[in-house]
C-alpha positions as CSV (number, residue, x, y, z in Angstrom):
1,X,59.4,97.9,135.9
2,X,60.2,95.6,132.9
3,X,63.8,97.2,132.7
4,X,64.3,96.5,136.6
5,X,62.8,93.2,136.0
6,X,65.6,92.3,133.1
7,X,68.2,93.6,135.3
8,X,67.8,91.3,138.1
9,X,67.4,88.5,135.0
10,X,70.9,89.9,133.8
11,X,72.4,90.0,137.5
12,X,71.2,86.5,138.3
13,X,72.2,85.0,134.7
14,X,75.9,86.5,135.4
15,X,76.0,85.2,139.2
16,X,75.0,81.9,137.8
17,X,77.4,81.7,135.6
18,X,80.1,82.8,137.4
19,X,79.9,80.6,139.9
20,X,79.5,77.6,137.7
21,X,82.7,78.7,135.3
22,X,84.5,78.4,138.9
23,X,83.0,75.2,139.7
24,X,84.0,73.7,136.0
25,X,87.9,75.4,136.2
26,X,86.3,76.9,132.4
27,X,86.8,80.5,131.1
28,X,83.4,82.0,130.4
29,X,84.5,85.7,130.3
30,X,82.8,85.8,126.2
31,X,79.8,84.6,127.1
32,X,79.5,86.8,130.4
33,X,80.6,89.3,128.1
34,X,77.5,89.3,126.3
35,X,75.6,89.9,129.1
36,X,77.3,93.1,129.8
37,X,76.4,94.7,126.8
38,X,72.9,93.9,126.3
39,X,70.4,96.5,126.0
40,X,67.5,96.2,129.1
41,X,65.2,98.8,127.1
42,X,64.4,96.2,124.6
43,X,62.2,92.8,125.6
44,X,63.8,89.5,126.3
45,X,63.0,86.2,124.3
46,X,61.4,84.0,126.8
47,X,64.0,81.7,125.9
48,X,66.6,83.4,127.9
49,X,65.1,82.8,131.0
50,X,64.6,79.7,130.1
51,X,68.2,79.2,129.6
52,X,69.1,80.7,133.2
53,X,66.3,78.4,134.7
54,X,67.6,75.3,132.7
55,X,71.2,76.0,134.0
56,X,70.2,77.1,137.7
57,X,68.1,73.3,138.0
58,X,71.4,71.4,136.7
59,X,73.3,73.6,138.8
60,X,71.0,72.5,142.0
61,X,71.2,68.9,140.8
62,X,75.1,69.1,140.5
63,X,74.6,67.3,136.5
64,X,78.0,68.6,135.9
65,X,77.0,67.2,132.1
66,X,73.9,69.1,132.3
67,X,75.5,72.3,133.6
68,X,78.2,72.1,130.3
69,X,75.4,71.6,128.1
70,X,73.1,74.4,129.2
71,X,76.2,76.8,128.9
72,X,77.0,75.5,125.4
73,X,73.1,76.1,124.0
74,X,73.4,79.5,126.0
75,X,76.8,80.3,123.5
76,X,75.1,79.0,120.2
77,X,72.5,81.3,121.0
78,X,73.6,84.5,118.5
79,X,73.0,88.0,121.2
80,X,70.5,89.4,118.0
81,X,68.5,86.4,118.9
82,X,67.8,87.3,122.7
83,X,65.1,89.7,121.8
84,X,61.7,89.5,121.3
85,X,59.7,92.3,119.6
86,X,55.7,92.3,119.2
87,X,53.4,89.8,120.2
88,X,53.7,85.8,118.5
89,X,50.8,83.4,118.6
90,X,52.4,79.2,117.8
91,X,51.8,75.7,119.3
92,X,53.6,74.8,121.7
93,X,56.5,72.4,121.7
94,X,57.8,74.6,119.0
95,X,61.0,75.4,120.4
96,X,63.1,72.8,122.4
97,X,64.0,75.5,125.2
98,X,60.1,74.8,126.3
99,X,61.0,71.3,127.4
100,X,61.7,72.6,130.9
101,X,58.4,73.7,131.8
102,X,56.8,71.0,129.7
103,X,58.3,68.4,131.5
104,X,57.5,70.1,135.0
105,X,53.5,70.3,133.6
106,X,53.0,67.1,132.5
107,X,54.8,65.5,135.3
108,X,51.9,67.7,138.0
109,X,49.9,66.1,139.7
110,X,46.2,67.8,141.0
111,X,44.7,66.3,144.0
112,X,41.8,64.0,142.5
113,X,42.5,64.8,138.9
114,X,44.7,63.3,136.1
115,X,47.7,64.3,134.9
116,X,47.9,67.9,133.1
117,X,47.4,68.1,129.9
118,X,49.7,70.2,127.2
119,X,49.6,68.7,123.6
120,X,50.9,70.4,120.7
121,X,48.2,71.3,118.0
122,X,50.7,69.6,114.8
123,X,49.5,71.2,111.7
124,X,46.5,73.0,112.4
125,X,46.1,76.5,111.2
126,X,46.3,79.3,114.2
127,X,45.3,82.2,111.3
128,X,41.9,82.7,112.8
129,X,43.2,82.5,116.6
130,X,46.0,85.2,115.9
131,X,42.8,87.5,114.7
132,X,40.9,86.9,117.7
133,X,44.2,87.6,119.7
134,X,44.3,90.4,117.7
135,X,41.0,91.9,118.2
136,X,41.3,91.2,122.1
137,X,44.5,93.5,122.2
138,X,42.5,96.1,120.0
139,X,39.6,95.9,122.7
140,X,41.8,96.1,125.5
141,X,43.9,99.0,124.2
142,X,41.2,101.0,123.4
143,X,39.6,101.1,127.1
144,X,42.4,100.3,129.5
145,X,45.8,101.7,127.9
146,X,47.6,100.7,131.3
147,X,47.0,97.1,131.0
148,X,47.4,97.0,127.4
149,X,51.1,98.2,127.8
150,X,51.9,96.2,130.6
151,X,51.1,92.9,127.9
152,X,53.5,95.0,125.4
153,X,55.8,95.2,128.2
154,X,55.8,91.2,129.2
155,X,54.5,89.3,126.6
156,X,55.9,88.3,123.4
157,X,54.5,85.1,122.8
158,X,51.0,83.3,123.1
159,X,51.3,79.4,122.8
160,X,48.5,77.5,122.4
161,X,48.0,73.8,123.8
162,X,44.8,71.5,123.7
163,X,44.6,69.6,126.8
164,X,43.0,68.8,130.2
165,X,43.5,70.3,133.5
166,X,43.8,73.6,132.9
167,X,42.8,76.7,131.4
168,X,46.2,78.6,130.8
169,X,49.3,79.0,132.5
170,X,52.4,81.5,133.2
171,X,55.7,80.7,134.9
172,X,58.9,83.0,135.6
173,X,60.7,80.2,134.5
174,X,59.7,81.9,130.7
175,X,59.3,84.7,131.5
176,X,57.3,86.4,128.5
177,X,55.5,83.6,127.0
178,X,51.8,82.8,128.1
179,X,50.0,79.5,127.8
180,X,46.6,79.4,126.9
181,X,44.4,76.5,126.1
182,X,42.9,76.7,122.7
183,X,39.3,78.1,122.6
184,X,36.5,77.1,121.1
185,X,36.1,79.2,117.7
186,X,32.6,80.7,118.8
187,X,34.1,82.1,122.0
188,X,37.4,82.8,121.0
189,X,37.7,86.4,121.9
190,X,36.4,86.5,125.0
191,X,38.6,84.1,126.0
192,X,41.8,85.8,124.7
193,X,40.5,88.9,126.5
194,X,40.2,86.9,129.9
195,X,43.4,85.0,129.8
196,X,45.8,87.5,128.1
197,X,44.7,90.0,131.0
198,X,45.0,86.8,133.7
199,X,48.5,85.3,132.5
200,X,50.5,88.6,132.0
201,X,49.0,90.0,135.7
202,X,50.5,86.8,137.2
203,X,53.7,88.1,135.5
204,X,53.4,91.4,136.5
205,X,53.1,90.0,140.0
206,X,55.9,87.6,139.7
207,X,58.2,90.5,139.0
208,X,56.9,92.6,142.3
209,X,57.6,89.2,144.2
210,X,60.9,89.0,142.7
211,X,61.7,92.5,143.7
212,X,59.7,92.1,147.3
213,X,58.6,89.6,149.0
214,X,55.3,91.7,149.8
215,X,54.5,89.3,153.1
216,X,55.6,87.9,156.1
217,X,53.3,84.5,155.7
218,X,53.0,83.5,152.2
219,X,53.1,79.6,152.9
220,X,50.1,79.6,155.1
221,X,47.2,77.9,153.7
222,X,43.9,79.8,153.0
223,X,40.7,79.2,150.6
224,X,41.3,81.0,147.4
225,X,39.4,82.5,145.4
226,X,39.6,80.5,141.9
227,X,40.7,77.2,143.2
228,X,38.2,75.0,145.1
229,X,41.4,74.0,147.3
230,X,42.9,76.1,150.3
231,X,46.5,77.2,148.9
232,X,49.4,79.0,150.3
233,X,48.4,82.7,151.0
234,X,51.0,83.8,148.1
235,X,49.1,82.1,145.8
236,X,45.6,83.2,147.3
237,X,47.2,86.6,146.0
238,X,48.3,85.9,142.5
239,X,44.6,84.8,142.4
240,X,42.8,88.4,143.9
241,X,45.9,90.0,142.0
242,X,44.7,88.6,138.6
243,X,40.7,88.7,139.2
244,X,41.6,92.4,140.6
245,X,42.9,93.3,136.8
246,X,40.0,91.0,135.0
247,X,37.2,92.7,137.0
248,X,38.9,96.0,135.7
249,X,39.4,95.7,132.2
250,X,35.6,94.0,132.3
251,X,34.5,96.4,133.8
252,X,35.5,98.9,131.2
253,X,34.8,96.4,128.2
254,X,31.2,96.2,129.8
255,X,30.2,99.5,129.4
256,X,32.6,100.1,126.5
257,X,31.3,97.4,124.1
258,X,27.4,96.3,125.9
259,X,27.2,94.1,122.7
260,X,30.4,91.9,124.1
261,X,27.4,90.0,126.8
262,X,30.7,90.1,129.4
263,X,27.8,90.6,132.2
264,X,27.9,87.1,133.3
265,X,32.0,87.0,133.7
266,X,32.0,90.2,134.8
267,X,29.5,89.3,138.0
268,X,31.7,86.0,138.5
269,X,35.0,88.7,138.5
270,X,33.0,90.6,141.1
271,X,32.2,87.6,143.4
272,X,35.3,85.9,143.3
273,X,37.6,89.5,143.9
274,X,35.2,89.9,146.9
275,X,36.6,86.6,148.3
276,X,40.2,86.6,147.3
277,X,40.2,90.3,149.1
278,X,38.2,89.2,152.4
279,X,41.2,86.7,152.7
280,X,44.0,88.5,151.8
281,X,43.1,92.0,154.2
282,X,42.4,89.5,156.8
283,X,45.4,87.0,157.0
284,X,48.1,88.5,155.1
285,X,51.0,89.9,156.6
286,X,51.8,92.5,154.6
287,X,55.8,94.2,153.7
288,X,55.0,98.0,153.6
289,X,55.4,97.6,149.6
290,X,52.8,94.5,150.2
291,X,50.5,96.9,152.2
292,X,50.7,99.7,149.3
293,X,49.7,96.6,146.6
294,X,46.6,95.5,149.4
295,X,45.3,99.2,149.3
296,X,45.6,99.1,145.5
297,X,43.6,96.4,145.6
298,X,40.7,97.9,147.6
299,X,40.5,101.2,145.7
300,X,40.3,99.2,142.5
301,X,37.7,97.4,143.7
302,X,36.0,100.3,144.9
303,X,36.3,102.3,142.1
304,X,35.0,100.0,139.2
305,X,32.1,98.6,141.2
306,X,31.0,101.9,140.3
307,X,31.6,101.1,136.5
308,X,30.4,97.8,136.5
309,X,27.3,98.1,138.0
């Protein structure tokens, strides 16, 4: 799926920059050139779709300055550089093609809350936090191999922020990088080991979306299962999607590593799934791909009650 995924980046990066090379009168044929011979086998620096997101918003906004000057950072951008291989832990703010979503964080607002949060961490030392990182992936290797290469397959970067608001985040608009809030250093691996497995589902379900719509409805409003707010029933699924994966890989930990004390997440996994699914098999007007994810869904469920209990 990640290959399919990074073709439709490298259709939709050529599309966009077709049509603004024809908007602009500008030969682009070099950089559109690059795009042709890239190799889809190999994982994509979140930066690139950062680039195409960057250049589709200034596209939208007709910024003809804008448009030239995302083309000109996507052309000093050697093609060695547009890969990404292993798995990164940094601060964010570390690269200036994160500006984009920073911006679009910091300027969301919650209903009854402040401002989002997302400050860099400056000089502190992330040794210990890429160990626990490190562990987590060990863990999660060792008892769900499936899940463990879907984050080889999606993520290449972790950044850290310290902040209010939220927990961690993931967004299409780059690709391949998750955001997690920095952990307390007691509970550090535990909370790698929930929000790795959370942030790289929403991925994986971004890409299925991207590919499929998956329903007929997925702007009506119903309680989720995370949030204390009803949502739109698309994002009621990315929430049962990414509790449906937690609730797995817990499951497995739980019995795996009893010394781990996961019971009391696991059990909050279990309640929450229950809800997210009662809402989505009710309301959800399911493509026939979307009713072959729901029924996934339900035997997953099924089939590590049995392991977690």
């Amino acid at each position: 799926m990640g290959v399919a995924w990074r073709q439709y980046w490298q259709k939709s990066s050529k599309d966009a920059l077709l049509s603004a090379a024809e908007s602009l009168g500008v030969c682009l044929d070099e950089l559109i050139a690059r795009f042709e011979s890239i190799d889809l086998k190999r994982q994509l620096s979140p930066r690139m779709f950062s680039r195409l997101a960057n250049l589709m918003e200034k596209m939208e906004r007709q910024n003809v300055s804008g448009v030239m000057d995302a083309i000109q950072s996507w052309i000093t951008d050697p093609p060695e550089t547009w890969y990404s291989d292993g798995v990164t832990i940094e601060s964010v703010g570390s690269h200036e093609w994160e500006a984009l979503l920073l911006d679009e964080i910091r300027t969301t607002r919650v209903q009854g809350s402040s401002p989002l949060e997302c400050n860099p961490l400056f000089f502190r030392d992330l040794t210990f936090f890429h160990r626990a990182l490190r562990d987590a992936l060990r863990l999660i290797k060792t008892v769900d191999r499936g899940m463990f290469g879907e984050i080889s397959e999606h993520v290449t970067v972790v950044k850290l922020f310290q902040g209010r608001g939220m927990e961690g985040l993931s967004s299409p608009k780059a690709f391949g990088s998750v955001w997690i809030n920095i952990p307390d250093e007691n509970h550090a691996l535990e909370w790698f080991l929930e929000h790795v497995v959370h942030e790289c589902s929403h991925l994986n379900l971004n890409i299925l979306m991207a590919l499929d719509p998956l329903m007929d409805n997925p702007h009506e409003y119903y309680q989720a299962p995370i949030r204390p707010d009803p949502r739109p029933l698309f994002q009621v699924l990315h929430g049962t999607y990414v509790l449906s994966r937690n609730f797995r890989v817990h499951s497995k930990l739980h019995r795996a590593y009893p010394e781990l004390n996961l019971a009391p997440k696991l059990d909050l996994f279990r309640n929450q799934l229950r809800a997210g699914l009662d809402v989505v098999c009710r309301q959800m007007k399911p493509t026939p791909s979307g009713e072959l994810l729901l029924q996934s869904l339900i035997r997953e469920y099924n089939d590590n009650m049995q392991i977690s209990v």
